[in-house]
N, C-alpha and C positions, 0 to 999 in steps of 0.2 A: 591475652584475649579476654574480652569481656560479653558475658553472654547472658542473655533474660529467660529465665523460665515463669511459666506460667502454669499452675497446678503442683502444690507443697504436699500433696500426702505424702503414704509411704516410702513411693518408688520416687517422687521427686524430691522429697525431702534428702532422700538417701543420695539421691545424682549429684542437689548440691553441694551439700558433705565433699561428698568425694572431687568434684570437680574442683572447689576451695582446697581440698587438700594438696593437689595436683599444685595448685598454686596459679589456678586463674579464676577470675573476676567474677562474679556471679548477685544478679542481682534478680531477686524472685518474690512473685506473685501469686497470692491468694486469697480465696473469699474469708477466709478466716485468720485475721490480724491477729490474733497470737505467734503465728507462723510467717506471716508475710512480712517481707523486706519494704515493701512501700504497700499504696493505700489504696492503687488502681493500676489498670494497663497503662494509663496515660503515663501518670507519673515513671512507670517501667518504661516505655517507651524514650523519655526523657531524661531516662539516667541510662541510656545505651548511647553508644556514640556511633556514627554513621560511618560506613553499613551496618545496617542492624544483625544480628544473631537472636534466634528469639525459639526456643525448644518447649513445646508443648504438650504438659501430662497432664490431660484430664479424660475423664471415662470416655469411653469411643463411643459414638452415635452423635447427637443431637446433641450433645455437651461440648464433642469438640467441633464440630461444623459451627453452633454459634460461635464460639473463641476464636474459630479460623476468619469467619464471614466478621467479625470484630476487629480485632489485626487489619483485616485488608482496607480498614477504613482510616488507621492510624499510621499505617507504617508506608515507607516511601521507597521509591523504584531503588532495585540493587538489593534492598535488605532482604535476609531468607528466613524462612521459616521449614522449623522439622518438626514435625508430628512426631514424640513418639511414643504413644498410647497403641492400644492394641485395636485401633480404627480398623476396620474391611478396608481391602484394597480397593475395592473399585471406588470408595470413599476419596480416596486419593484424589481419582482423577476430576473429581467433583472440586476438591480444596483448592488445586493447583493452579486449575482454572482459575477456580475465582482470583487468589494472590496475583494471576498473570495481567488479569485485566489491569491489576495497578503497578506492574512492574515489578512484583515480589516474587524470588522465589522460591521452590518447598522442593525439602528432600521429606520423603519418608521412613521412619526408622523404626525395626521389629526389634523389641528389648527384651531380652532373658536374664534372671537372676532373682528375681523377687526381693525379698526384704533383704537379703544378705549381700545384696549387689554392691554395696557402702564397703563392706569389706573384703568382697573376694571379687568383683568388678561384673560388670554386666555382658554378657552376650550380646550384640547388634550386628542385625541384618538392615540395610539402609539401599533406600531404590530411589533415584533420582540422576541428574546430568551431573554428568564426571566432575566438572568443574565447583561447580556447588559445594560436590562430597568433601573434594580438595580443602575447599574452604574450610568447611568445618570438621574437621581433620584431626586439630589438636581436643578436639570438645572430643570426638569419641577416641581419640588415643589415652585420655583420664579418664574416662569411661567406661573401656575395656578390660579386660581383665591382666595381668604383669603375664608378658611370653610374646612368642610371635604376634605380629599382628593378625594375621589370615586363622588363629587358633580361637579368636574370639572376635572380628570383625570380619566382615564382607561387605563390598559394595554389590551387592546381589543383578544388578539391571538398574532400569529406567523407574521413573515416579510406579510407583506402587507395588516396586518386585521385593521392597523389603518388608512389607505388610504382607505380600502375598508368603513370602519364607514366614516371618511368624508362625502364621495361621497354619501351616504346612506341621513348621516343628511343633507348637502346639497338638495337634494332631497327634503326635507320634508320641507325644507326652501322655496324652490320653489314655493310648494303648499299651505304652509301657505301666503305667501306674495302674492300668488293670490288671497286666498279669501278677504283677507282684504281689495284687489284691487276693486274685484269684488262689494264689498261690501260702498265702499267711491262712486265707480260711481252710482249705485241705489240711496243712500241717496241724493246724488249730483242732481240726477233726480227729485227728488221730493221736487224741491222750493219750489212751492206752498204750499208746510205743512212741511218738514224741514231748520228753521231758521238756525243752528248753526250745522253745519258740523263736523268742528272741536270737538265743544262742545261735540258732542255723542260720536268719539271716545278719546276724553278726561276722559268724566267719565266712560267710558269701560277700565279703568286702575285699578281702585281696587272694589274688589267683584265679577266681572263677570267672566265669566268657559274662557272668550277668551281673558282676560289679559296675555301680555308677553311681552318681551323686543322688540319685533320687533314692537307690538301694541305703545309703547314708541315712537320707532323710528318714527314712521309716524305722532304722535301725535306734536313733536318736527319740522317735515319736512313741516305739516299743518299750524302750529303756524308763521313757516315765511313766507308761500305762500298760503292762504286758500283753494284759486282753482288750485294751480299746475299751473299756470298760465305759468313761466317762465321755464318748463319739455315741453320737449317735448316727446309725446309715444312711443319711441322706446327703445324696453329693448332689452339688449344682454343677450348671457348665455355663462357662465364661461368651462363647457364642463360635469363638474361635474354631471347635469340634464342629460342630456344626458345619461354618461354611466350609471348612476342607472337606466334608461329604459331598456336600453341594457338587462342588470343584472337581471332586473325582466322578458324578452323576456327568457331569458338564462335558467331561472328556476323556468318559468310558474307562475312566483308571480305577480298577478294581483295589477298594481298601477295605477289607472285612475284618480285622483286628480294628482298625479304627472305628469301623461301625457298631462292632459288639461292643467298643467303650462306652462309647454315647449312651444306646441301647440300653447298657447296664446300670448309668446313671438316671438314665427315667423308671426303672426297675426300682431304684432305690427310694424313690417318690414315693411307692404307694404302700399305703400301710395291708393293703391286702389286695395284690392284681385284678383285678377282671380278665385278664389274658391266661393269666395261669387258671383261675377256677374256668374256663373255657375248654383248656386242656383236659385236668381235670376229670372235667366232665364225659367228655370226648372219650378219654382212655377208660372211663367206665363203662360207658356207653359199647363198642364196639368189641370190651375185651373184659366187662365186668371188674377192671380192677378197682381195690378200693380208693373211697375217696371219705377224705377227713371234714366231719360236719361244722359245719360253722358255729362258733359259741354263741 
């Protein structure tokens, strides 16, 4: 099989990789020729042979709607195209459309693994017509991670139900990587009777109910900076948290670990709340307690 990508960062750089290693065909596109295989979509277009296969990692919004609304003006009835950036679902339904007018069509695909996907394979949730998925089939069987297939793929639904799992497990990602948050600063807190920081969630790695890869990550992140010392605390959010709020607002699904994630990430924004000196204020106000003056 031979397949086009379009967008060589990280995560596509890393797909290629992998998908060459698998041992199929891969020829790929980007704005910056140090990295790219040819010199334009056209030229990609033209070193694919019909039907097309054409997988698209560029940042989700306005970057990939042009690339898609692009595509649909080069490529020809039967060829597909998969999204799989971390576009909003209902994005989807906007892309699909437009490929349809020319005969093209799109599955959408929610990809987990970040940088280390090259070597330990990617997670993919993919929403689109059964037949399509079928098609590109061997593209996320190299993709995936070595094990059952259903332990790291799913054909989740229809056009945009693997965007909408992303956003979901995203979400959950959120809220796990806060507690764990939550949980290194308490420990942190108590010098006085916790020596080894690292140590606890180091043996929190096999036997306990809250071992996981993310548990991993931070264990590895501890082991080169014990106190974070060289982080500073401002986290962003990719957009994803977000619309799974939305989503739960939309249909009364109560997610308040996920909301305290978010929540906690705009917390980390401000170099001195105005919500807190509010409170603050408040609890001086009605109960006289103290409040710390501003330098």
């Amino acid at each position: 099989m031979h397949i086009g990508i379009v967008g060589l960062g990280k995560m596509g750089a890393n797909m290629r990789d992998r998908l060459r290693a698998a041992g199929l065909e891969v020829t790929g596109y980007d704005r910056n020729p140090d990295v790219s295989d040819v010199a334009s979509t056209d030229e990609l277009i033209a070193a694919l042979p019909a039907p097309r296969l054409v997988w698209v990692m560029v940042p989700a919004g306005a970057i990939t709607t042009a690339v898609i609304a692009d595509l649909a003006t080069k490529l020809s009835p039967e060829d597909l195209v998969i999204d799989g950036g971390n576009s909003r679902f209902t994005d989807d339904f906007t892309h699909s459309a437009l490929l349809a007018e020319q005969g093209v069509h799109y599955v959408d695909a929610g990809v987990s693994g970040g940088v280390w996907g090259a070597t330990n394979g990617f997670g993919l949730m993919v929403g689109g017509d059964a037949a399509d998925v079928e098609r590109a089939m061997p593209v996320f069987d190299a993709l995936r991670p070595e094990g059952p297939r259903e332990e790291g793929f799913v054909h989740a639904g229809k056009v945009g139900a693997g965007h909408y799992a992303k956003m979901v497990h995203n979400g959950i990602e959120y809220a796990l990587m806060q507690a764990y948050a939550e949980g290194y600063e308490l420990l942190e807190k108590r010098d006085d009777l916790i020596q080894d920081v690292p140590g606890v969630f180091t043996a929190w790695q096999r036997g306990t109910v809250v071992r996981s890869w993310l548990l991993e990550l931070l264990v590895r992140a501890l082991k080169d900076d014990p106190q974070l010392s060289d982080i500073e605390g401002y986290v962003e959010d990719s957009g994803e948290g977000r619309w799974t709020i939305e989503e739960a607002i939309n249909n009364a699904v109560p997610v308040p670990a996920i909301s305290a994630s978010i929540f906690a990430r705009f917390t980390s924004r401000q170099e001195d709340s105005p919500a807190m000196k509010a409170v603050a204020a408040l609890r001086n106000q009605f109960g006289g307690h103290a409040i710390k003056k501003a330098d």
